[in-house]
C-alpha positions in Angstrom: 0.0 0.0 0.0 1.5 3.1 -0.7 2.2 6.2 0.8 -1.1 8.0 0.3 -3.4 5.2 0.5 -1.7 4.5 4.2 -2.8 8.1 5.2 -6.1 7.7 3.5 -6.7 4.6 5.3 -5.8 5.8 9.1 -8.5 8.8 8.2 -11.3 6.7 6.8 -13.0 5.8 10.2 -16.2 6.9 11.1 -16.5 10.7 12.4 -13.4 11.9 11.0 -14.0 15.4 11.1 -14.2 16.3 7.0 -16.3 19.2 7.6 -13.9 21.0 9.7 -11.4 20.6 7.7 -12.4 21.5 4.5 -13.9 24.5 6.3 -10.4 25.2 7.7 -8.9 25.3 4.8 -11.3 27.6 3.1 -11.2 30.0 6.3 -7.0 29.7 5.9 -7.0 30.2 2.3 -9.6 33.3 2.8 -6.6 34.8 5.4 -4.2 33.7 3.6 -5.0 36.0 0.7 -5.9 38.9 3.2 -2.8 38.7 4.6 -1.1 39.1 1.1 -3.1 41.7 0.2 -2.0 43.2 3.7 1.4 43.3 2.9 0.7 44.5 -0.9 -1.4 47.7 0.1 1.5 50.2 0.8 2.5 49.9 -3.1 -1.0 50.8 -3.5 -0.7 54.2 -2.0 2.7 55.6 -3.4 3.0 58.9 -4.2 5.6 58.2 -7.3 6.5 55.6 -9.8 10.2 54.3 -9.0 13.0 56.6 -9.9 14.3 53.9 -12.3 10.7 54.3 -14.1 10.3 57.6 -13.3 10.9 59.2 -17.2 9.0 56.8 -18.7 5.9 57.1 -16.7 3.6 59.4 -16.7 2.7 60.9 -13.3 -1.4 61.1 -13.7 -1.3 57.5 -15.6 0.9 56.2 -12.5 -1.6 57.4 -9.6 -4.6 56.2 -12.0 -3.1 53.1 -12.0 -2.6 52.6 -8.4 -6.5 53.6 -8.5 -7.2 50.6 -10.4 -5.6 48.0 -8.6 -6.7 49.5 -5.0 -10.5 49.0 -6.6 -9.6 45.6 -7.8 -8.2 44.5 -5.3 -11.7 46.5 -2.7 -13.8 44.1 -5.8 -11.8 41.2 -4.6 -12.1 41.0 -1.3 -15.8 41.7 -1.6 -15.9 38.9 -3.7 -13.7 36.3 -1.9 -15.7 36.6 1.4 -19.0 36.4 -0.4 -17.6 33.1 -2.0 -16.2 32.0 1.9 -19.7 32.8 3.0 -21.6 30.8 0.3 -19.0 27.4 0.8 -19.1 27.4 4.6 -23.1 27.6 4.3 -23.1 24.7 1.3 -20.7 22.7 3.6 -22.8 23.2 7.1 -26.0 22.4 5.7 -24.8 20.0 2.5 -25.5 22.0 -0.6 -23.8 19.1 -2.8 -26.3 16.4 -1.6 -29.3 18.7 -2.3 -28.1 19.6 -5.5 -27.0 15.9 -6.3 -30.8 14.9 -5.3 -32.3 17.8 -7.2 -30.8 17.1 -10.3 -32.0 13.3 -10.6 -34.4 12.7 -13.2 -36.5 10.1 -14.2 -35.6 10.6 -18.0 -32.1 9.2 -16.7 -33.7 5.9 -16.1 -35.7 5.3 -19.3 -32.4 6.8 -21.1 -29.8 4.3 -19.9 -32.2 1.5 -20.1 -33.5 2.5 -23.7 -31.7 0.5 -26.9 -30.4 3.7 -28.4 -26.5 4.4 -29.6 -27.2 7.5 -27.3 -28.0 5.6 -24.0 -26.0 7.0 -21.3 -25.7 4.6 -17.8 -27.3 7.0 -14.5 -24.2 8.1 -13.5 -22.8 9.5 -16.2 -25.8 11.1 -17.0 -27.0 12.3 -13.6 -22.9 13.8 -13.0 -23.2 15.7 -16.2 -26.3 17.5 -15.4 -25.4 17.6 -12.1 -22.2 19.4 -12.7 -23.7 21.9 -14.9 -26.2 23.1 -12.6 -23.3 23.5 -10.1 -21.6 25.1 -13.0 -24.9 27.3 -14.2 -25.5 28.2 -10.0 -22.0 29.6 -9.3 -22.8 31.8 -12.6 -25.9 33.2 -11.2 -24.3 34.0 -7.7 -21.3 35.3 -9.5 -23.1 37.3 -11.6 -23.3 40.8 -9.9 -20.0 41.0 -9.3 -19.1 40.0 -12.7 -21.6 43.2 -13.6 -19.9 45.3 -12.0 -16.0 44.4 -12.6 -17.1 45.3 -16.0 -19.8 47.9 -15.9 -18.4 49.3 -13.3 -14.4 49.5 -12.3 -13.7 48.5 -15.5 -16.0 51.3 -17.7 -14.5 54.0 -14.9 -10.8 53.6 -15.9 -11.6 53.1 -19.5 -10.8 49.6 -20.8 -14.6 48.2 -21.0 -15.4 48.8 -24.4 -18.3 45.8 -24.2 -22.0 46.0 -24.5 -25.1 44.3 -22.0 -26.1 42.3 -25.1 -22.5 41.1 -25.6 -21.8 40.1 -22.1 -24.7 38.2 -22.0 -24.1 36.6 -25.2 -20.6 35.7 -24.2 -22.0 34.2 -20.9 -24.3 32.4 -22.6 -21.9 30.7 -25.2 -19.6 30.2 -22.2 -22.2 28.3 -20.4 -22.7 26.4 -23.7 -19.9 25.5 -25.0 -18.3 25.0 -21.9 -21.3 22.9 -21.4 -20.5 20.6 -23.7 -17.1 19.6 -23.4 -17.3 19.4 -19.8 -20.1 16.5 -20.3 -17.5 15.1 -23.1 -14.8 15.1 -19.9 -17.1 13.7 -17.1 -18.6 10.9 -19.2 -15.5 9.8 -20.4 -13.9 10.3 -16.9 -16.7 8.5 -15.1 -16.8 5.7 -17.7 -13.6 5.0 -17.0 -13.9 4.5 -13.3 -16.6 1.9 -14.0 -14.4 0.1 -16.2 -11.1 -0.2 -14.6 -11.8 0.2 -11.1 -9.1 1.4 -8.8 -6.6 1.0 -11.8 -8.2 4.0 -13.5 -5.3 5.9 -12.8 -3.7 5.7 -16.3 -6.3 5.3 -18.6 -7.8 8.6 -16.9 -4.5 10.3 -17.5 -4.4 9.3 -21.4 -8.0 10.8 -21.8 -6.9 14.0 -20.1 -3.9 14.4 -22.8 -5.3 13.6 -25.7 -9.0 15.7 -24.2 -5.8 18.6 -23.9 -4.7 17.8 -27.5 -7.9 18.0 -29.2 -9.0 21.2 -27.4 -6.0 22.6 -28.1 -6.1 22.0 -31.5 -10.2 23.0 -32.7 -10.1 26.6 -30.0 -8.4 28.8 -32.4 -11.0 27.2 -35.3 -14.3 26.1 -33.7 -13.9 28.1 -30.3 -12.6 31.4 -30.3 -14.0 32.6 -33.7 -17.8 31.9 -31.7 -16.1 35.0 -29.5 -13.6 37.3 -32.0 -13.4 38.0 -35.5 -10.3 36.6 -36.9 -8.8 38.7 -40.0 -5.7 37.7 -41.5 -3.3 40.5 -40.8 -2.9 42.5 -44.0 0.5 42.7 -46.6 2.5 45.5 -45.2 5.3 46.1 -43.3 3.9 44.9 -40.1 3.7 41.0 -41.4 6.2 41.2 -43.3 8.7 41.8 -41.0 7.2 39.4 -38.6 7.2 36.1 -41.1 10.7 37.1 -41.6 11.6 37.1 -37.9 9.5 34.0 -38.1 11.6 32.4 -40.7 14.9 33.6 -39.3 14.4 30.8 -36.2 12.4 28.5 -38.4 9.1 28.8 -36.6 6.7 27.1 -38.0 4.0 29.6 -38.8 1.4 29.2 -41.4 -1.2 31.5 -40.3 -1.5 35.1 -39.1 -4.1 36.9 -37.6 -6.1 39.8 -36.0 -9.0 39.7 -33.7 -10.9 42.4 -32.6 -10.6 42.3 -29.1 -11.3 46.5 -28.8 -15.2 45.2 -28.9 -14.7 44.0 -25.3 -11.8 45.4 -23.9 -8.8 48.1 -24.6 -6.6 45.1 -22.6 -4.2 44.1 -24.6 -2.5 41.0 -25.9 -0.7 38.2 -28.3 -0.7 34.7 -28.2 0.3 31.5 -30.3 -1.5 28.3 -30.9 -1.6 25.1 -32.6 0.3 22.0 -32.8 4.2 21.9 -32.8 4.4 21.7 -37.1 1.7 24.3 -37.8 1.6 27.5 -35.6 -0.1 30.6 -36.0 0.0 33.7 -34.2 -3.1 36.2 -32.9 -2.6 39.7 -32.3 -5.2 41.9 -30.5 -6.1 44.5 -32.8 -5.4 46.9 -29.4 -1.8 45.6 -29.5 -1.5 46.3 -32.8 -3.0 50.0 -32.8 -1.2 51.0 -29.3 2.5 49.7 -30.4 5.4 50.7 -33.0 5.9 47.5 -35.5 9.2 47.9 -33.6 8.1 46.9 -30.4 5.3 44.3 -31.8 8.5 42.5 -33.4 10.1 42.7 -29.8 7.1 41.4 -27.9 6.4 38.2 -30.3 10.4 37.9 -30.2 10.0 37.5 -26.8 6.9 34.9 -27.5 9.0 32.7 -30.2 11.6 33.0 -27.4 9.3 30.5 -25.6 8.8 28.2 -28.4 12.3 28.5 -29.5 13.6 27.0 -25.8 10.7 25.1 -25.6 9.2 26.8 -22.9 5.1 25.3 -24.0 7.1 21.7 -23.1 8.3 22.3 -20.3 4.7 23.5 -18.6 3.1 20.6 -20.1 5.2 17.8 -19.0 5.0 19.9 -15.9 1.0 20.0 -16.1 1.0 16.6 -16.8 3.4 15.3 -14.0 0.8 17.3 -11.1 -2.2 15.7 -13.0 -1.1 12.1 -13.0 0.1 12.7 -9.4 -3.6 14.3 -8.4 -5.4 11.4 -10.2 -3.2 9.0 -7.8 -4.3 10.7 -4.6 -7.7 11.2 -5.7 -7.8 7.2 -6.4 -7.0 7.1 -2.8 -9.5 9.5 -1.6 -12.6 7.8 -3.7 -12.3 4.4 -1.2 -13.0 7.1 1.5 -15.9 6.2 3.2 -16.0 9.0 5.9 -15.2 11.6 3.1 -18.8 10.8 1.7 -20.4 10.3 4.7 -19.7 13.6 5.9 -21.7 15.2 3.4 -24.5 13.2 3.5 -23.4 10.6 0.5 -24.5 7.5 2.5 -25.5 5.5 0.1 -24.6 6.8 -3.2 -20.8 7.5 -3.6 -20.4 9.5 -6.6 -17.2 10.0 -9.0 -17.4 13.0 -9.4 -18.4 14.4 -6.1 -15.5 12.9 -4.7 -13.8 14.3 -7.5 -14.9 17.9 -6.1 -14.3 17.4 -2.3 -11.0 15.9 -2.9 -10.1 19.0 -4.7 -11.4 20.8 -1.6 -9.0 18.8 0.0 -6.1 19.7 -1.9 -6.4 23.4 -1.2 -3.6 23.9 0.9 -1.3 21.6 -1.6 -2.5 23.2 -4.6 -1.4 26.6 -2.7 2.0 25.4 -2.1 2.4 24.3 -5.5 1.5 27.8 -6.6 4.8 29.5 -5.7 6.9 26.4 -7.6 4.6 26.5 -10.8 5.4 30.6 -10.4 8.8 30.1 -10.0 8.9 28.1 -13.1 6.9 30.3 -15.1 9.2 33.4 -14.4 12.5 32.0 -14.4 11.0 30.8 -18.0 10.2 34.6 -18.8 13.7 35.9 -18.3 15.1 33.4 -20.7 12.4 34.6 -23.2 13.2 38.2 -22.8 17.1 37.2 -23.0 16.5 35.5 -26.5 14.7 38.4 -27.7 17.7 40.6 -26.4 20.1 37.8 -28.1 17.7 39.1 -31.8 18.8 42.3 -31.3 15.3 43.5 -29.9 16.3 44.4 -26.0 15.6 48.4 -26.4 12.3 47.7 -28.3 10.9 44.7 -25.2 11.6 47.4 -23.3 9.6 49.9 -24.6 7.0 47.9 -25.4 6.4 46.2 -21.6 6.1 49.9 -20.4 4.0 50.6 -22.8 1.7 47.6 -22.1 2.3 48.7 -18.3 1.4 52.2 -18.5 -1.6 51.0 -21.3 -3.0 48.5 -19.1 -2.5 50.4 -15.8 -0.7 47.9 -14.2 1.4 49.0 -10.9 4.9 49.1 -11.1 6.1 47.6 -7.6 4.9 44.6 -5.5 5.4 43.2 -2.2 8.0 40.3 -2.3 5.6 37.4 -1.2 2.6 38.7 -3.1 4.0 38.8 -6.6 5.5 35.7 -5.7 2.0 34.1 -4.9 0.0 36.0 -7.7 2.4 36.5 -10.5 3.3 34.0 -13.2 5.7 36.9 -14.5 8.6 39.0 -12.8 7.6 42.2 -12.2 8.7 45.3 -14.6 11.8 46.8 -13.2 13.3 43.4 -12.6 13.0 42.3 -16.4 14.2 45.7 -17.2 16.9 44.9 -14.8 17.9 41.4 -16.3 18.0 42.8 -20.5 20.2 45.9 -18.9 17.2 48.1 -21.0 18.2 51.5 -19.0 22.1 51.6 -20.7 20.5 50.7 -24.1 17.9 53.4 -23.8 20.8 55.8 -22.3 23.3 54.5 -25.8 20.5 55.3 -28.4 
């Protein structure tokens, strides 16, 4: 017996305290974040940018954005103890069973008895429908808040550029599409527990990689164009000199592209996508409008940086070690008797609820793991910025990350522990730091 399944076993006895725990851990992760935001709040109130910044940043600009994040991070903490609130009361008084009973239909019945290619056994069924009213209720609680983060903080500093009838749109195809493929997930993931049994483990693994694959590989074709107009990005200089840059490192890109991300937001932003031997890139048409083709080149250097030291690898072997590692625990944690129990799951012992209050179990794990999957993630950005400083295209990075700082209102300086707990990426002054970008600017 291994490791976890010993601890699951001395904690499976009857009247082992679940609720309090899971509780507990809610309650410490609800501090936890307090206490960062605690530490983050004097950054919040400077009176000036740092003198290393201070030429390059506009003084208004600098205290709006300080503005922003102090009403973000008001939002947040309205919204975090709302979300405490609602678990503690769903955990006290069982919210899971209720909702598992409510959602348990006689149609599911007649459907997995019934001849039809489309038959679906109960519990696959009743976890699909059951998820997605889970899924369709945190929506509706979530919803007001979601109003006003967009209506509100984010129409006062002006970067909302979307409409009622688009945000309800977008919800709605969220709801839809992410409909959808979650039932495609928790069927598959369900049928494979009945299959296999407690050797699930690997086969559930394989479906999450190739369900990764596929996703991966329809979102920029079947997804994302439900959400964005795609234009190819027009002959010019622009593209031109980016399918050189392209060429010049032998990235593999076959399509180029625009979207017109100003409908919803003035954020702004570039991405890649595709499979390793046919990549395209997307550039926000706010990118494209708020940069010189100079720093666009400098910012997707930086991106084929990534590809180039194969960066997307290294986070998916990385994504895929933790997720085979998770499904091993969990397959300890679905034996647990006094884990259902708890709850109310006396005789019925769902997949995927255990699926959810394992998860709720993990919290303080999955907060550790934070700062190491952080620590990766920026040690990976300064190599990126490097390469794109070993192209030749230091001074122009440089411009363009203040720009996208100062465009996107984005504070300049963070408490040590907080950036190191929220932030994938180093913060400004230190990547400014690493390419040397203040004796470059100083030599041109």
């Amino acid at each position: 017996m291994g490791l976890v399944q010993q601890i699951m076993h001395v904690l499976d006895f009857p009247g082992f305290p679940w609720k309090t725990v899971i509780a507990s851990f809610s309650i410490g992760k609800y501090v936890w974040d307090l206490y960062l935001q605690r530490r983050q709040a004097p950054y919040l109130l400077k009176e000036s940018p740092p003198t290393v910044l201070a030429e390059h940043v506009d003084e208004e600009k600098y205290q709006k954005a300080l503005a922003y994040a102090r009403d973000k991070t008001f939002m947040s903490t309205i919204v975090s103890t709302f979300a405490l609130v609602t678990d503690l009361l769903l955990i006290k008084f069982n919210g899971l069973s209720y909702l598992w009973n409510a959602t348990k239909f006689s149609w599911m019945d007649r459907l997995a008895a019934s001849a039809s290619k489309f038959s679906l056994s109960v519990p696959i069924s009743h976890s699909c429908v059951f998820l997605f009213a889970l899924t369709v209720y945190s929506c509706i609680i979530q919803l007001p808040f979601s109003l006003y983060s967009t209506f509100g903080i984010e129409e006062k500093y002006g970067f909302n550029k979307s409409t009622p009838k688009i945000f309800f749109m977008d919800m709605f195809k969220e709801l839809t599409i992410g409909g959808v493929l979650m039932s495609l997930l928790v069927s598959t993931f369900v049928k494979i527990t009945m299959n296999f049994g407690d050797n699930f483990v690997l086969y559930a693994w394989g479906a999450y990689i190739l369900f990764g694959l596929v996703l991966q590989s329809i979102a920029p074709s079947l997804i994302m164009p439900l959400f964005f107009k795609f234009t190819p990005l027009e002959q010019g200089s622009l593209r031109t000199k980016i399918e050189k840059l392209a060429a010049s490192i032998k990235f593999p890109l076959k399509k180029l592209y625009v979207v017109d991300a100003s409908r919803r937001s003035a954020h702004s932003n570039a991405f890649f996508y595709g499979l390793p031997w046919n990549k395209g890139i997307v550039l926000f048409d706010t990118l494209v409008k708020n940069h010189t083709e100079e720093e666009l080149l400098a910012i997707l250097g930086h991106e084929l940086g990534h590809w180039y030291l194969s960066h997307n690898l290294i986070h998916t072997l990385v994504d895929y070690g933790m997720s085979l590692a998770q499904l091993f625990m969990f397959a300890a944690f679905l034996r647990n008797n006094s884990l259902y129990e708890a709850f109310d799951f006396t005789k019925e012992k769902p997949v995927i609820i255990g699926l959810l209050l394992f998860s709720d179990a993990l919290g303080p794990v999955s907060s550790l793991l934070t700062f190491g999957s952080n620590k990766i993630s920026r040690f990976c950005e300064y190599q990126a910025d490097a390469y794109a400083k070993k192209l030749g295209l230091a001074k122009d990075l440089g411009d363009g990350l203040i720009r996208i700082h100062n465009d996107n209102l984005s504070p300049l300086e963070y408490d040590s522990l907080y950036t190191s707990y929220h932030h994938s990426h180093p913060i400004l002054t230190d990547r400014l730091d690493a390419i040397d970008y203040m004796n470059l600017k100083k030599n041109n």
